[in-house]
C-alpha positions as CSV (number, residue, x, y, z in Angstrom):
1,X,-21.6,-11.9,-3.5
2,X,-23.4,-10.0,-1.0
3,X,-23.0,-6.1,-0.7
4,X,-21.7,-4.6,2.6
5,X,-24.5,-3.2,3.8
6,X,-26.4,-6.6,3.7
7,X,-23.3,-8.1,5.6
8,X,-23.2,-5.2,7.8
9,X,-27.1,-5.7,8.8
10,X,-27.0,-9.6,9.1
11,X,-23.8,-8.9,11.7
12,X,-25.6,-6.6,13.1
13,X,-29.4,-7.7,13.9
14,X,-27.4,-11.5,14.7
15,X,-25.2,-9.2,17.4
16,X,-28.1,-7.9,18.4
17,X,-30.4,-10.7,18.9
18,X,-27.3,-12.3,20.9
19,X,-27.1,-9.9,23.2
20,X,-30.7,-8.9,24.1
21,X,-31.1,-10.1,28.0
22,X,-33.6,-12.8,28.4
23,X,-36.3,-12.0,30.7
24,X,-36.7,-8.2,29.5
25,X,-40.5,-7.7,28.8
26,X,-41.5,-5.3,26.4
27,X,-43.9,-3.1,28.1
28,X,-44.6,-0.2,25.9
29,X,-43.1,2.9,24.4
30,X,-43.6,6.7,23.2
31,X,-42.1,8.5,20.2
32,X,-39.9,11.5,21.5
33,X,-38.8,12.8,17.5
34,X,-40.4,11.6,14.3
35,X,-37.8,10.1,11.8
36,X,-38.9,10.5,8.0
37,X,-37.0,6.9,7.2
38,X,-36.7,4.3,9.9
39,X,-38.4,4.1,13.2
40,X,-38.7,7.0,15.2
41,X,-36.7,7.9,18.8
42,X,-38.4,6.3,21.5
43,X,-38.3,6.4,24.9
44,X,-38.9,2.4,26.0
45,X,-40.3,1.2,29.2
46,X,-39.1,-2.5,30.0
47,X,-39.9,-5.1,32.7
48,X,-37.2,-7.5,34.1
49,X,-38.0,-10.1,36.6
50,X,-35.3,-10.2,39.6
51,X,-33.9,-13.8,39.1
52,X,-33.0,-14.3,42.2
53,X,-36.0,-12.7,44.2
54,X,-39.9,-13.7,43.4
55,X,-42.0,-10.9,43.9
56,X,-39.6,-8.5,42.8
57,X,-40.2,-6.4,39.1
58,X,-37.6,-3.7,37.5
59,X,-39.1,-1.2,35.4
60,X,-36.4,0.6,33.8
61,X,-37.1,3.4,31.0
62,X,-34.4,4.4,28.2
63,X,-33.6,6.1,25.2
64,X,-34.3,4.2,22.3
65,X,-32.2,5.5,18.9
66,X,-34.5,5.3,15.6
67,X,-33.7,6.5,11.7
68,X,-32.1,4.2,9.5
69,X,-28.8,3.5,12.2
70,X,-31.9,2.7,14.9
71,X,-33.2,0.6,12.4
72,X,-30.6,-1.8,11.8
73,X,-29.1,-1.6,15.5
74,X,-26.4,0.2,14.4
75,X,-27.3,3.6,16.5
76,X,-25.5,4.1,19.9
77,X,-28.1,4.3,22.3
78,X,-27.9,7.4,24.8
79,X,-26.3,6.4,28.7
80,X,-30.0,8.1,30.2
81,X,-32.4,5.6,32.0
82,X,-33.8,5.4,35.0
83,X,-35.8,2.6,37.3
84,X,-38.4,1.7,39.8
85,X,-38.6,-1.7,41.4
86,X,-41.4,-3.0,42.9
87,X,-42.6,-5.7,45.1
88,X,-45.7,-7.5,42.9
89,X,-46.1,-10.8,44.8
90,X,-45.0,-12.3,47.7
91,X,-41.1,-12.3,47.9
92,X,-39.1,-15.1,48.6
93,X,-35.6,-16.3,47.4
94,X,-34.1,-18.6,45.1
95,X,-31.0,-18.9,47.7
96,X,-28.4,-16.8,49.4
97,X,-27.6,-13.5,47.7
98,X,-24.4,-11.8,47.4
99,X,-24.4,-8.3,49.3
100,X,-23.7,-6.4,45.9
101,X,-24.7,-8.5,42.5
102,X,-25.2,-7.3,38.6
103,X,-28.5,-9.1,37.7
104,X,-29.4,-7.7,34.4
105,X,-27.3,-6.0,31.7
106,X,-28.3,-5.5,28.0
107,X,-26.3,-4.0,25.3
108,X,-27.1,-0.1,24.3
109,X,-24.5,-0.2,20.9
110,X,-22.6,-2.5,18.9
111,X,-19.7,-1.5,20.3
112,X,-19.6,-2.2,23.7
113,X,-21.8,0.0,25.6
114,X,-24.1,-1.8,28.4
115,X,-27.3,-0.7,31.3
116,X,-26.5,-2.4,33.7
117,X,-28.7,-3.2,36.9
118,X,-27.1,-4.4,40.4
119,X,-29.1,-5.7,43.3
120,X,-27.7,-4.5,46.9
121,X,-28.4,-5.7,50.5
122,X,-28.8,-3.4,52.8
123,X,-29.3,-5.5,55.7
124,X,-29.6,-2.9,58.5
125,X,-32.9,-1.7,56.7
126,X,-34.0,-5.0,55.6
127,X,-34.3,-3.6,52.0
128,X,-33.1,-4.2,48.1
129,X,-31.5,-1.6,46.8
130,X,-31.3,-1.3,42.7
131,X,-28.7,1.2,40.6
132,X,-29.0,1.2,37.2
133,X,-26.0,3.1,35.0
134,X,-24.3,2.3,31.6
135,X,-20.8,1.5,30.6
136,X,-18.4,1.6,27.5
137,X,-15.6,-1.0,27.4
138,X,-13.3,2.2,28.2
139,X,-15.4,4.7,30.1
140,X,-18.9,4.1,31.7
141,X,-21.5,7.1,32.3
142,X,-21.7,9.0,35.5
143,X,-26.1,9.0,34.7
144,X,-27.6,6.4,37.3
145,X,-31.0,5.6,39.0
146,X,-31.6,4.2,42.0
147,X,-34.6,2.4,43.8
148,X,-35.2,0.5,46.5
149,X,-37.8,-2.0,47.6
150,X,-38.5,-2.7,51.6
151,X,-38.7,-6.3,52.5
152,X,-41.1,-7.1,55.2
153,X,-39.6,-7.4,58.6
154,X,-40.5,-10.9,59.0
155,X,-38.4,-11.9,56.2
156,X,-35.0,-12.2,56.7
157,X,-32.7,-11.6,53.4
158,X,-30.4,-14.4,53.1
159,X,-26.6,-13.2,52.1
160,X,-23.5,-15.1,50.8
């Protein structure tokens, strides 16, 4: 019969691997506090692809939770992050977008807690506009980033 923890880190790491957000590129990652067992805090700097928009790139930073909890994806990451999009080829769309859409979202805890990223039009300035904040299943986080990235005049953003 297997012990609890090893149940409770199979549940875990298969929760986790099912909710990672595909298309999230690792880009690199600095210790912020040395843990003596498990990995240490980090602060995480991840790429994401806009789906829905070539040429588009979201660099988001977080908070990364280490020790033994980080460890086995137990730990309740922190709400902080922040993001920069940026244009890194020639933009063009998939199709129509709708004026306000989530387009990435990736779990922070086991129980419930999200970043999420939403893509907005604003047409009168011809640009994207990207907010990044995290929520719980009960309460979200008031901590948010925002970015935007200018689309050329020439290019008209199609909407829904």
């Amino acid at each position: 019969m297997k012990s609890a923890v090893q149940v409770v880190t199979l549940f875990a790491s298969l929760f986790v691997a099912s909710t990672g957000l595909a298309g999230a590129e690792n880009i690199g990652s600095v210790d912020t506090a040395f843990k003596l067992i498990g990995p240490d805090h980090k602060v995480v700097v991840e790429a994401y692809d806009d789906p829905k928009v070539n040429g588009i790139t979201c660099y988001v930073s977080r908070a990364k939770t280490g020790g033994i909890s980080g460890g086995l994806g137990l730990a309740e990451d922190k709400s902080e992050a922040s993001i920069a999009c940026r244009q890194v080829g020639p933009i063009s769309f998939t199709g129509p977008l709708k004026q306000e859409e989530e387009v990435f979202n990736q779990s922070l805890s086991i129980l419930f807690k999200k970043l999420r990223i939403v893509r907005m039009v604003d047409q009168k300035r011809n640009a994207l506009v990207y907010l990044t904040y995290s929520d719980k299943l009960v309460d979200g986080s008031p901590k948010n980033s925002v970015t935007a990235v200018a689309v050329d005049h020439t290019t008209v953003i199609p909407i829904k």
